[in-house]
C-alpha positions as a Markdown table, in Angstrom:
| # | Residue | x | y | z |
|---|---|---|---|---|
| 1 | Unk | 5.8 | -9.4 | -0.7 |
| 2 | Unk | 8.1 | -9.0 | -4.0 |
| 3 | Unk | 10.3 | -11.8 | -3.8 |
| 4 | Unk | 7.3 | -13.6 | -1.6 |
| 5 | Unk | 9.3 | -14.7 | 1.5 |
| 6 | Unk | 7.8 | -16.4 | 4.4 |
| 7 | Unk | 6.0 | -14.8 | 6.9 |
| 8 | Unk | 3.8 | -16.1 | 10.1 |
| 9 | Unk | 1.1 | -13.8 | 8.5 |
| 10 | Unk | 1.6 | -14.2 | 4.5 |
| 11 | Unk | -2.3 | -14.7 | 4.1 |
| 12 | Unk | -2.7 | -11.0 | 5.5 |
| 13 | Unk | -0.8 | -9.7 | 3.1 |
| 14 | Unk | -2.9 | -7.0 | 1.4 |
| 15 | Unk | -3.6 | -8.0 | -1.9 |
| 16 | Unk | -3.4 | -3.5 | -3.0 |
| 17 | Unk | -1.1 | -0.7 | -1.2 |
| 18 | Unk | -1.5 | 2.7 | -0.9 |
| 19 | Unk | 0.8 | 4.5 | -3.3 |
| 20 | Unk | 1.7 | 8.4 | -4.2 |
| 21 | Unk | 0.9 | 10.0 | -7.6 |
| 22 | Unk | -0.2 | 12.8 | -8.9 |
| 23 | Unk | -2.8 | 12.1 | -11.4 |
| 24 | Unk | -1.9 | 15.8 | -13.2 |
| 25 | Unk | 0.8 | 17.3 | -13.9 |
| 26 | Unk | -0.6 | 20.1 | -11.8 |
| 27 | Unk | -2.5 | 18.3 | -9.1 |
| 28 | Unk | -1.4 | 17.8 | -5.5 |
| 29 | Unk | -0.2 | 14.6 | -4.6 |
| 30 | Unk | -2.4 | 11.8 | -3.5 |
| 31 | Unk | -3.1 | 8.4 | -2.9 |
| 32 | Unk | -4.7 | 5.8 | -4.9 |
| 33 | Unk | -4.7 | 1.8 | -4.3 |
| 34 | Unk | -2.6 | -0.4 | -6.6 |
| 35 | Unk | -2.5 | -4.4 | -6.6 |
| 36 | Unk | 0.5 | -5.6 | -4.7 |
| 37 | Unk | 1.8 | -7.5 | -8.0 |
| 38 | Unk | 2.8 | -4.5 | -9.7 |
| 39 | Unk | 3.8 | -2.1 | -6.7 |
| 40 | Unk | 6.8 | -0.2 | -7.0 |
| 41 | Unk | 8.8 | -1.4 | -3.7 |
| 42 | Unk | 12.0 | 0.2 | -2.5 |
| 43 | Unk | 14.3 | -2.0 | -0.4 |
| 44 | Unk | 16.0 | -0.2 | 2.4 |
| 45 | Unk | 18.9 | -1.2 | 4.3 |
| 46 | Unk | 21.0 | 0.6 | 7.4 |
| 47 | Unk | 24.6 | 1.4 | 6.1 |
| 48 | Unk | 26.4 | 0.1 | 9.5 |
| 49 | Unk | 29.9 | 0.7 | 10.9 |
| 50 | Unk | 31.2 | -2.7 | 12.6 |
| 51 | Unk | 30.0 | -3.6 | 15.7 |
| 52 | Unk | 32.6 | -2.7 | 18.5 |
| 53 | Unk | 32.8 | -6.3 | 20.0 |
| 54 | Unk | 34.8 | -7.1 | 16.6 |
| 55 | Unk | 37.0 | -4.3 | 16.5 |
| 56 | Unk | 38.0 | -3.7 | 20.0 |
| 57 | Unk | 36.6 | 0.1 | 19.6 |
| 58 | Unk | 34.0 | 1.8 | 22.0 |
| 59 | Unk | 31.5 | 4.2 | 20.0 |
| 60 | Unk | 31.4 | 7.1 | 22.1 |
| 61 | Unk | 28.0 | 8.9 | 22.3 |
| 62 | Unk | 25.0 | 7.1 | 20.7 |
| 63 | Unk | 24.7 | 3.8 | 20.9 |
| 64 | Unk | 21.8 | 2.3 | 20.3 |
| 65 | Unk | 19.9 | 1.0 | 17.1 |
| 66 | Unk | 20.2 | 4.5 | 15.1 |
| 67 | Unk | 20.8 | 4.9 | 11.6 |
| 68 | Unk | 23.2 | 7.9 | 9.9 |
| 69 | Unk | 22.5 | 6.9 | 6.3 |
| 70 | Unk | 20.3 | 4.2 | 4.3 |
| 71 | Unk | 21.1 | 2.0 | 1.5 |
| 72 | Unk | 18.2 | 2.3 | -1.0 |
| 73 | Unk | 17.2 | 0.2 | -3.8 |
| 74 | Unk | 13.9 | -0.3 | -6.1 |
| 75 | Unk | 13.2 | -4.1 | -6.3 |
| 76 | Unk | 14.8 | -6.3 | -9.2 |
| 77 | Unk | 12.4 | -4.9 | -12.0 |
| 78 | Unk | 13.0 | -6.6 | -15.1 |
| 79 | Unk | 13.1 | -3.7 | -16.8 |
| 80 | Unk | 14.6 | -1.7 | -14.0 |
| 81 | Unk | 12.7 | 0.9 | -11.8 |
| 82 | Unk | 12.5 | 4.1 | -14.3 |
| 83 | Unk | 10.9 | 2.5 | -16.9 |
| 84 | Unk | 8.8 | 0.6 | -15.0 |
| 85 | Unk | 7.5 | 3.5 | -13.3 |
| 86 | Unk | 7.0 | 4.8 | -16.8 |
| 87 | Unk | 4.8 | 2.1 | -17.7 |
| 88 | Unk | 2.9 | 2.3 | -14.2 |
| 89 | Unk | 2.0 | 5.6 | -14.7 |
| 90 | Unk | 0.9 | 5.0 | -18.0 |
| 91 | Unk | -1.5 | 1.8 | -16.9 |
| 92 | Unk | -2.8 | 3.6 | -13.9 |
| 93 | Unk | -3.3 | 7.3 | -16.0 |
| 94 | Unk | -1.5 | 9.3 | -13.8 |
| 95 | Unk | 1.1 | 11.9 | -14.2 |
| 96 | Unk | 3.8 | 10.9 | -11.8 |
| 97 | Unk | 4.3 | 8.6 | -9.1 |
| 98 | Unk | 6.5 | 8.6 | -6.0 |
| 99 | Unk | 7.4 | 5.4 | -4.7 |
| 100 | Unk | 8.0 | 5.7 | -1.0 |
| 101 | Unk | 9.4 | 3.2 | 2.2 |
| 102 | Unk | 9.8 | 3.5 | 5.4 |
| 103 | Unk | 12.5 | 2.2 | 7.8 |
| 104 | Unk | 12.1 | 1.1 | 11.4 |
| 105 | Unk | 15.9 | 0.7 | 12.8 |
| 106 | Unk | 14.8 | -1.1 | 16.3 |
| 107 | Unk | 13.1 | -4.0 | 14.4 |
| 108 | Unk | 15.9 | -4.4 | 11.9 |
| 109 | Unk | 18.6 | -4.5 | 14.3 |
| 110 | Unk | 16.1 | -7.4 | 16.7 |
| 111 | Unk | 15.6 | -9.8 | 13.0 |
| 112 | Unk | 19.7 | -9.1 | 12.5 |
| 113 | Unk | 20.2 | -10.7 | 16.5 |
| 114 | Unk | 17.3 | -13.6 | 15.7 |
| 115 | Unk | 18.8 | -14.7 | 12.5 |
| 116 | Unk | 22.4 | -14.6 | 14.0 |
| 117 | Unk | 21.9 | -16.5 | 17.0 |
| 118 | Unk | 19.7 | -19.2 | 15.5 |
| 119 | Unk | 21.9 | -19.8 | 13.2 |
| 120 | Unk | 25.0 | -20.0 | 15.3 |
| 121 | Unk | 23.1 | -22.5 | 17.8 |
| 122 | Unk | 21.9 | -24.6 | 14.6 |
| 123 | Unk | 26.0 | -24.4 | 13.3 |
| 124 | Unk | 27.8 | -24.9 | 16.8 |
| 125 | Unk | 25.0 | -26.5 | 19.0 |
| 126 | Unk | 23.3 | -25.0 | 22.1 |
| 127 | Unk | 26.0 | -24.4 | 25.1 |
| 128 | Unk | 28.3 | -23.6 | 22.4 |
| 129 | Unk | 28.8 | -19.8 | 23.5 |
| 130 | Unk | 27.7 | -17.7 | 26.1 |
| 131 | Unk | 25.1 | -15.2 | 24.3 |
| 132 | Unk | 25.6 | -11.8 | 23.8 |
| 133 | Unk | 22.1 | -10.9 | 21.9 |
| 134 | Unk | 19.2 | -12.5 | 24.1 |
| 135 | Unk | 18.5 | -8.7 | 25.5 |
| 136 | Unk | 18.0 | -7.6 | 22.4 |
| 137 | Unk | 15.7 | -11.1 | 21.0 |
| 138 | Unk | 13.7 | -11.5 | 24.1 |
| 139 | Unk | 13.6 | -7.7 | 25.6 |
| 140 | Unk | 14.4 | -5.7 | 22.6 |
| 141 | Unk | 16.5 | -4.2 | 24.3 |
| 142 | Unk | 18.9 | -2.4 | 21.6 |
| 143 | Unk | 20.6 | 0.6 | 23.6 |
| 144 | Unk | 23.9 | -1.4 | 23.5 |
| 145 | Unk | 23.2 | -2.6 | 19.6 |
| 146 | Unk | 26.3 | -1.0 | 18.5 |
| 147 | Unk | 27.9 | -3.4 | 20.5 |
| 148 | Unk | 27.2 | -6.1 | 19.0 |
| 149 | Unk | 25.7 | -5.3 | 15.5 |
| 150 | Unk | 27.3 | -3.9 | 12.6 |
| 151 | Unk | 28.6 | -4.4 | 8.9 |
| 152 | Unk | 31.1 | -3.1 | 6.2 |
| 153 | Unk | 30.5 | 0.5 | 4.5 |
| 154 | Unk | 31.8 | -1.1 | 1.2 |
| 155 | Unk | 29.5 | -2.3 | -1.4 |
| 156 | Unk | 30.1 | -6.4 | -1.9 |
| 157 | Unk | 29.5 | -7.7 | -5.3 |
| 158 | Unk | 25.8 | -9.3 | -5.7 |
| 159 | Unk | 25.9 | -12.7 | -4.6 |
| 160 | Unk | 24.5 | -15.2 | -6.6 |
| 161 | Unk | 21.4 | -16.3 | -3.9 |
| 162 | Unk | 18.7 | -14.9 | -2.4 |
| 163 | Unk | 20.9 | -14.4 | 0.8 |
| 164 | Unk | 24.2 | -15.5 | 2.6 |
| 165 | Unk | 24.6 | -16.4 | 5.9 |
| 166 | Unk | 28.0 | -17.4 | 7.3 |
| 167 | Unk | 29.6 | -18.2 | 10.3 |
| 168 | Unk | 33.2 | -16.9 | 11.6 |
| 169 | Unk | 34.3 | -18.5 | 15.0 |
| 170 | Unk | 37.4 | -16.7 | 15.6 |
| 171 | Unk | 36.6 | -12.8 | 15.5 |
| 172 | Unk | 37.5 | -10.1 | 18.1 |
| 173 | Unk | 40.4 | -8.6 | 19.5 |
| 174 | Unk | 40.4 | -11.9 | 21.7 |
| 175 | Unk | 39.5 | -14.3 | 18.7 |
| 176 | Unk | 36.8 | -16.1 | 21.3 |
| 177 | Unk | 34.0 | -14.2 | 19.6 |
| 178 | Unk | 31.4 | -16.1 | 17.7 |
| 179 | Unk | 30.2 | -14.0 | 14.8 |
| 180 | Unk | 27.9 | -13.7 | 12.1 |
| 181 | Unk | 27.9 | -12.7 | 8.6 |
| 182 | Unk | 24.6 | -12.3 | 7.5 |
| 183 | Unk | 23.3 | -10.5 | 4.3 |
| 184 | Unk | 20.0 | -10.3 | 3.0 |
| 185 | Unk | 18.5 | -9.7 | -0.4 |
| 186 | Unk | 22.3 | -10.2 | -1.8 |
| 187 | Unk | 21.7 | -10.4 | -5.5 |
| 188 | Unk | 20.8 | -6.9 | -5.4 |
| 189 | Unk | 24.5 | -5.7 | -3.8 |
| 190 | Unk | 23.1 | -5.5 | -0.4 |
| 191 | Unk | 25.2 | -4.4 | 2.6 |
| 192 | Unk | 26.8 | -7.1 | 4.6 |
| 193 | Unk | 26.3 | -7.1 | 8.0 |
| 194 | Unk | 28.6 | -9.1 | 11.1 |
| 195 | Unk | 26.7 | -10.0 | 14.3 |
| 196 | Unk | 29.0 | -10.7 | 17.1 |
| 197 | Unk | 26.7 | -13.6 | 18.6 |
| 198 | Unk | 28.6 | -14.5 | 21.7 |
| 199 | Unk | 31.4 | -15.4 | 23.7 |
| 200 | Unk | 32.8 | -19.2 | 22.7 |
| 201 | Unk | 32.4 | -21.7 | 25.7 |
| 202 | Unk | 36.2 | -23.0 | 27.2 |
């Protein structure tokens, strides 16, 4: 809704959201409606090892779409997040706010596969590859996603668009596998993530 990205349902976006305060110092804390436009959002992101299918390794124990730690960002505020919570609180008269999000790692890890596989069949052509991730698309099936789905722990510099997708043919201790480098929301310093798409066709 912040940066106003496409969507199947954009005109059921709500047009207010629920959002914490406390509207004394001393009050519990509790919920009041505030318009979309000037909604403090967080952006979270899944800090992700690389996907085994690109490093030869095999993750023992879980392997499915959990997530150890998240990377957490308010949206691009002009005036950055503090103050504009600052001046929130002032517009709304209440004594403190606590922005909150929520994260959903099943989803996430089934838009990484979608985005990575279409693009790779836009890049290379259908028939290009044999396809790793269509349990995962069609099924959501993501008790292997481990497998297949992953990124770098580093921090990237911001990239100068809205997001970067990249593909890189020749990954994997074979160098047959088709991967993806996808990352979303990049001027904010993002993680990147690598999607191992498939096997390339002989």
């Amino acid at each position: 809704m912040y940066y106003s990205m496409p969507s199947r349902r954009k005109k059921q976006r709500p047009e207010k959201l629920p959002l914490k305060v406390k509207l004394t110092p001393d009050a519990d804390f509790s919920f009041i409606e505030v318009a979309q436009e000037i909604y403090p959002f967080l952006i979270l992101f899944p800090n992700l090892a690389m996907p085994d299918e690109l490093t030869g390794n095999v993750t023992e124990g879980e392997r499915g779409a959990k997530v150890k730690t998240l990377w957490i960002r308010a949206a691009s505020f002009r005036d950055g997040i503090m103050p504009h919570l600052e001046k929130l609180a002032r517009h709304l008269g209440v004594a403190y706010i606590e922005p909150q999000a929520h994260f959903i790692a099943p989803p996430f890890f089934r838009l990484l596969a979608k985005i990575a596989h279409a693009f790779a069949v836009a890049e290379m052509g259908v028939g290009a590859f044999q396809p790793f991730l269509l349990p995962i698309i069609l099924r959501e099936e993501t008790t292997n996603s481990v497998q297949f789905i992953g990124g770098v722990q580093d921090t990237e510099p911001a990239g100068e668009g809205l997001h970067e997708l990249a593909l890189l043919p020749h990954q994997g201790p074979s160098k047959d596998v088709v991967a993806v480098r996808i990352r979303l929301l990049a001027l904010l310093e993002t993680p990147t993530y690598f999607i191992a798409v498939g096997q390339r066709a002989r």
